[in-house]
C-alpha positions in Angstrom: 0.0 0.0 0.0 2.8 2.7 0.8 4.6 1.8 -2.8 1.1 2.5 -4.5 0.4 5.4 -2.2 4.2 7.0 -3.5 3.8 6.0 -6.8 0.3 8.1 -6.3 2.4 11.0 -5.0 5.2 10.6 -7.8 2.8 10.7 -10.9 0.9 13.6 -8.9 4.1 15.6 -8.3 4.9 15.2 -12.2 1.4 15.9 -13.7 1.7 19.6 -11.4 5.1 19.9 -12.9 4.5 19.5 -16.1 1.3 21.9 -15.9 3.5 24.5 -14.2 6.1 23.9 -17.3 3.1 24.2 -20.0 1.9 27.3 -18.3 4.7 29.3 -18.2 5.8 28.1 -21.6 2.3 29.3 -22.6 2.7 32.6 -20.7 6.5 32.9 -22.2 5.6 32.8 -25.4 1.8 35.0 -24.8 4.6 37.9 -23.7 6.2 37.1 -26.8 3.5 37.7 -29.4 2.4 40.3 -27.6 6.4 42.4 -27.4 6.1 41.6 -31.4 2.7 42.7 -31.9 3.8 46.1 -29.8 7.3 46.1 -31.9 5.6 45.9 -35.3 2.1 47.4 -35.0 1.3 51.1 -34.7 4.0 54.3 -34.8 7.6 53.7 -34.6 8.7 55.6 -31.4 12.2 56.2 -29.9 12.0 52.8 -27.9 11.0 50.8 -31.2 14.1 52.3 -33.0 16.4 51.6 -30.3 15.4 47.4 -30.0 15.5 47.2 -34.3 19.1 49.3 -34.1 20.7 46.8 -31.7 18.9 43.6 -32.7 19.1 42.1 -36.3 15.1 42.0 -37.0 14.1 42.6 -40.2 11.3 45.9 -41.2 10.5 44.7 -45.3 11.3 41.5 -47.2 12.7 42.2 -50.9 12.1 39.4 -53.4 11.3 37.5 -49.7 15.1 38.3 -48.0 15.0 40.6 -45.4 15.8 44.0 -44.8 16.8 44.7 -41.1 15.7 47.7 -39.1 19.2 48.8 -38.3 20.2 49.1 -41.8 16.8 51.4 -42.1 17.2 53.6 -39.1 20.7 54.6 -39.6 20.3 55.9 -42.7 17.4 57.4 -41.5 19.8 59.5 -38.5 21.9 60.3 -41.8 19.3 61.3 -43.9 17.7 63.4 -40.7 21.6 64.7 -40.1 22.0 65.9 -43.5 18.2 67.1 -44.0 19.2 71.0 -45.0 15.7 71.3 -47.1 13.8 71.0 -43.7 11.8 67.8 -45.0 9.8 66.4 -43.0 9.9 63.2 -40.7 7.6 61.1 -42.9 9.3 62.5 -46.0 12.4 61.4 -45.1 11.2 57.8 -44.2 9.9 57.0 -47.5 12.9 58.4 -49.0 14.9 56.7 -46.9 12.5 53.4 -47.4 12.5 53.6 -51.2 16.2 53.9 -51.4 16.8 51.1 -49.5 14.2 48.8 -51.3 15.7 49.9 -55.0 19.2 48.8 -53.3 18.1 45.4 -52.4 16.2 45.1 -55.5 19.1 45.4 -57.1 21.6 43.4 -55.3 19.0 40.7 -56.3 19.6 41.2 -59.2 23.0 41.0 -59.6 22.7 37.9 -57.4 20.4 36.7 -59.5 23.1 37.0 -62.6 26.1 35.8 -60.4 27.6 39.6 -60.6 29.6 40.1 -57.7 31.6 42.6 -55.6 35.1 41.7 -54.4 36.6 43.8 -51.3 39.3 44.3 -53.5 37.1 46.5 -55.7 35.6 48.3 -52.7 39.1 48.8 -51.2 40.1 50.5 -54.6 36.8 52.2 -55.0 37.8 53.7 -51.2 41.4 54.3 -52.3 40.3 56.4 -55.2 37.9 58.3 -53.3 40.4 59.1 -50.2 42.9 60.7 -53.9 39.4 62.8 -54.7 38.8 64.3 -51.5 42.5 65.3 -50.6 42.9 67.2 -54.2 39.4 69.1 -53.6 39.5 69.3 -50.4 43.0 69.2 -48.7 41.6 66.7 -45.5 41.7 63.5 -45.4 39.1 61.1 -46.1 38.9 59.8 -42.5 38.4 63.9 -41.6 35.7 64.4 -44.2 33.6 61.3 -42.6 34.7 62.3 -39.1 33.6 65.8 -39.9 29.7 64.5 -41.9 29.4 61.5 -39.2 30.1 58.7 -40.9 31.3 55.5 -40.4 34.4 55.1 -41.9 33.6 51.4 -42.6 29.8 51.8 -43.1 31.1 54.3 -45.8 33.0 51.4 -47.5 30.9 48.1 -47.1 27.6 49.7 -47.7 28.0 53.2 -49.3 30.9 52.4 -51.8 30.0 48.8 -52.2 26.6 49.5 -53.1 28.4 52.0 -56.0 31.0 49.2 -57.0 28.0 46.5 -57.4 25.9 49.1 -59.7 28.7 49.6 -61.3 29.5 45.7 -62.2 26.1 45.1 -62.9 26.7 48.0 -65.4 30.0 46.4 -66.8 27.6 42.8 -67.2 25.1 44.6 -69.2 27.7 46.2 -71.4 29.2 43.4 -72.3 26.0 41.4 -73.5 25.8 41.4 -76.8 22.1 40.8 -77.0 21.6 43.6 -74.5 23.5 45.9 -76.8 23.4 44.6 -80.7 23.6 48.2 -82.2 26.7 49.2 -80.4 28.3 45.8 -80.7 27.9 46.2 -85.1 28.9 49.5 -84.9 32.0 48.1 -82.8 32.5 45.1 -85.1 32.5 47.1 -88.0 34.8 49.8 -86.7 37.5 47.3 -85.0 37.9 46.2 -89.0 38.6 49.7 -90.0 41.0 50.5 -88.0 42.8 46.9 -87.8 42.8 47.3 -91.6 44.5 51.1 -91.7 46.7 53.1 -90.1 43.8 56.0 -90.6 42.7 55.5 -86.5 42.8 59.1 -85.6 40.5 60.0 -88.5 37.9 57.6 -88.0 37.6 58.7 -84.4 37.3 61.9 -85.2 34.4 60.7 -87.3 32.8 58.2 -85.8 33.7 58.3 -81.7 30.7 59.3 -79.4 32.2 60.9 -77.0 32.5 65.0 -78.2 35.7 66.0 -75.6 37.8 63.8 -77.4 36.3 63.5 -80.5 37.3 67.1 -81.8 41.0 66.4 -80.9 40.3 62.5 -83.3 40.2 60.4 -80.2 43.4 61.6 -78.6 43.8 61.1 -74.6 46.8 62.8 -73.6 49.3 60.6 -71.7 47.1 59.3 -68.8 48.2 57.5 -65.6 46.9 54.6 -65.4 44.8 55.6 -61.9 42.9 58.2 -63.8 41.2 55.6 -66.2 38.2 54.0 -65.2 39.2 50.5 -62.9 38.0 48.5 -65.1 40.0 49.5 -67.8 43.2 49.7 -66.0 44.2 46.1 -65.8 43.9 45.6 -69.9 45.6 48.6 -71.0 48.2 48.3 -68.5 49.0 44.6 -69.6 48.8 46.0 -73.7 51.5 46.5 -75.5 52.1 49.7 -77.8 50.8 50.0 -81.2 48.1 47.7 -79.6 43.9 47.9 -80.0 41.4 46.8 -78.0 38.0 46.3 -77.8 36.8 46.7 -74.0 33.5 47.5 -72.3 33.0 49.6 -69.3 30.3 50.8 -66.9 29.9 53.7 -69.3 30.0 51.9 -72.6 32.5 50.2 -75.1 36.3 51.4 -76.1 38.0 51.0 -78.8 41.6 52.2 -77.6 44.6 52.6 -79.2 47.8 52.6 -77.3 49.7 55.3 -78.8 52.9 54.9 -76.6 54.3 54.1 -73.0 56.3 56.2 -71.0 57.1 57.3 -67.7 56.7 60.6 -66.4 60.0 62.6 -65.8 61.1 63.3 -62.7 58.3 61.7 -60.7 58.4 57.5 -61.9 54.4 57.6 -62.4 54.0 55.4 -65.1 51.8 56.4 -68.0 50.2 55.9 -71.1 49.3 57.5 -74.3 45.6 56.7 -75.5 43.3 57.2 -78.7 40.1 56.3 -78.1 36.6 55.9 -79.8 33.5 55.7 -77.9 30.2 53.9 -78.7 27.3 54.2 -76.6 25.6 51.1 -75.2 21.5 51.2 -74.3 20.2 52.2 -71.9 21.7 50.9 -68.4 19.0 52.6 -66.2 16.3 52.0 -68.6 17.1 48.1 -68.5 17.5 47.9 -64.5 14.4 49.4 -64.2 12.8 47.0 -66.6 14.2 43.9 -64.4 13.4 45.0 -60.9 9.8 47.1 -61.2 7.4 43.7 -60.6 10.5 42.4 -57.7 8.0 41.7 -54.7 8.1 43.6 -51.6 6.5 42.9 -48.4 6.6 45.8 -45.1 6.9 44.6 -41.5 6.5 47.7 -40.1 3.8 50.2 -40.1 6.0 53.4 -41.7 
């Protein structure tokens, strides 16, 4: 009788404590839906911001992958830093919103076409910026950030590396030549010409569609090789002199001519003489906007 009576006990000891386990589990996760329905019902207020700044929840999905909330709200405390035409709060959010959605739009894109971005590139890109704003501006690029508020790597993996991807995806598109089949006959046709005379200088000057260099029949000037565009550099660098070549950019296609090599007295700066003739490609912008416009996306956030 006392074993059945303990048993009795045993079970009845287990039965409370799995009730008090289901109860709190049911309470836990009541407090839970009820924090989320709090966090992503209603206005945003300062407390809201605060928990998606510090924790990685995402506000919108983009072609379903999500965009988190501190990705959002600091460029929101950039775009309110910055806001000199006195815009107002909800203004800013949408702009703010809109840009961000058109950024993951089309990093799903490029994603979608296996067009990447290395950290070399964005290193470069930083390199050549940090070059632009000591000529203009005499500080240094960690000076200028410091002085605007920004991130010096924020600047680089989001800012810059947002630029570098747009500008591959540009590069991919100008390179396709079912994207572009005007631009690549006119290119066929005018890589024969002047592989089959010595005539390149006139046929820029008729036929190049660029107007700066155009008047002067394609010719560059001796460049350094940091001036040209990056994606250029690599090719011409490796080309020998007397050398043509057909290459694409973000901008459109080249056909270069490289006039000469040489170093520049005094100062070992390598650089090189260039003839160029310029074909424009379609329409880039037109194209990207074509391929993203129907790209579902969802809000998770009332903005």
């Amino acid at each position: 009788m006392d074993k059945i009576l303990q048993q009795k006990i045993t079970v009845g000891k287990k039965r409370t404590a799995k009730k008090a386990i289901i109860g709190f589990s049911v309470f836990v996760l009541l407090a839970i839906i009820g924090f989320l329905f709090w966090l992503f019902t209603g206005e945003i207020t300062n407390a809201k911001k605060q928990i998606f700044i510090s924790s990685p929840l995402p506000i919108m999905l983009v072609q379903n992958r999500p965009v988190y909330g501190n990705e959002f709200f600091q460029r929101l405390a950039l775009a309110e830093k910055f806001n000199v035409q006195n815009k107002s709060e909800k203004n800013l959010i949408m702009e703010v919103k809109n840009r961000l959605i058109y950024e993951h739009k089309v990093k799903r894109l490029a994603a979608s076409l296996k067009v990447p971005v290395s950290q070399n590139q964005i290193n470069k890109a930083y390199d050549t910026y940090k070059q632009a704003v000591l000529q203009t501006s005499g500080i240094t690029v960690e000076e200028s950030l410091e002085e605007k508020g920004i991130n010096q790597n924020y600047f680089k993996e989001e800012i810059l590396s947002f630029e570098q991807l747009n500008s591959n995806l540009a590069i991919w598109f100008n390179g396709q030549r079912n994207l572009n089949e005007k631009a690549y006959r006119t290119a066929d046709f005018l890589m024969q010409e002047v592989n089959s005379s010595s005539t390149f200088a006139d046929i820029a000057s008729l036929y190049s569609q660029d107007e700066d260099s155009k008047q002067f029949e394609g010719d560059l000037g001796f460049v350094e090789l940091y001036n040209l565009l990056p994606e250029l550099q690599e090719k011409i660098d490796a080309a020998a002199s007397g050398e043509i070549l057909l290459l694409q950019s973000s901008l459109g296609l080249h056909i270069i001519k490289i006039e000469g090599k040489n170093v520049l007295e005094g100062s070992g700066t390598p650089k090189v003489h260039l003839r160029q003739i310029f074909i424009k490609t379609s329409n880039f912008n037109s194209w990207l906007e074509t391929q993203i416009q129907n790209y579902k996306v969802t809000s998770l956030i009332n903005f």
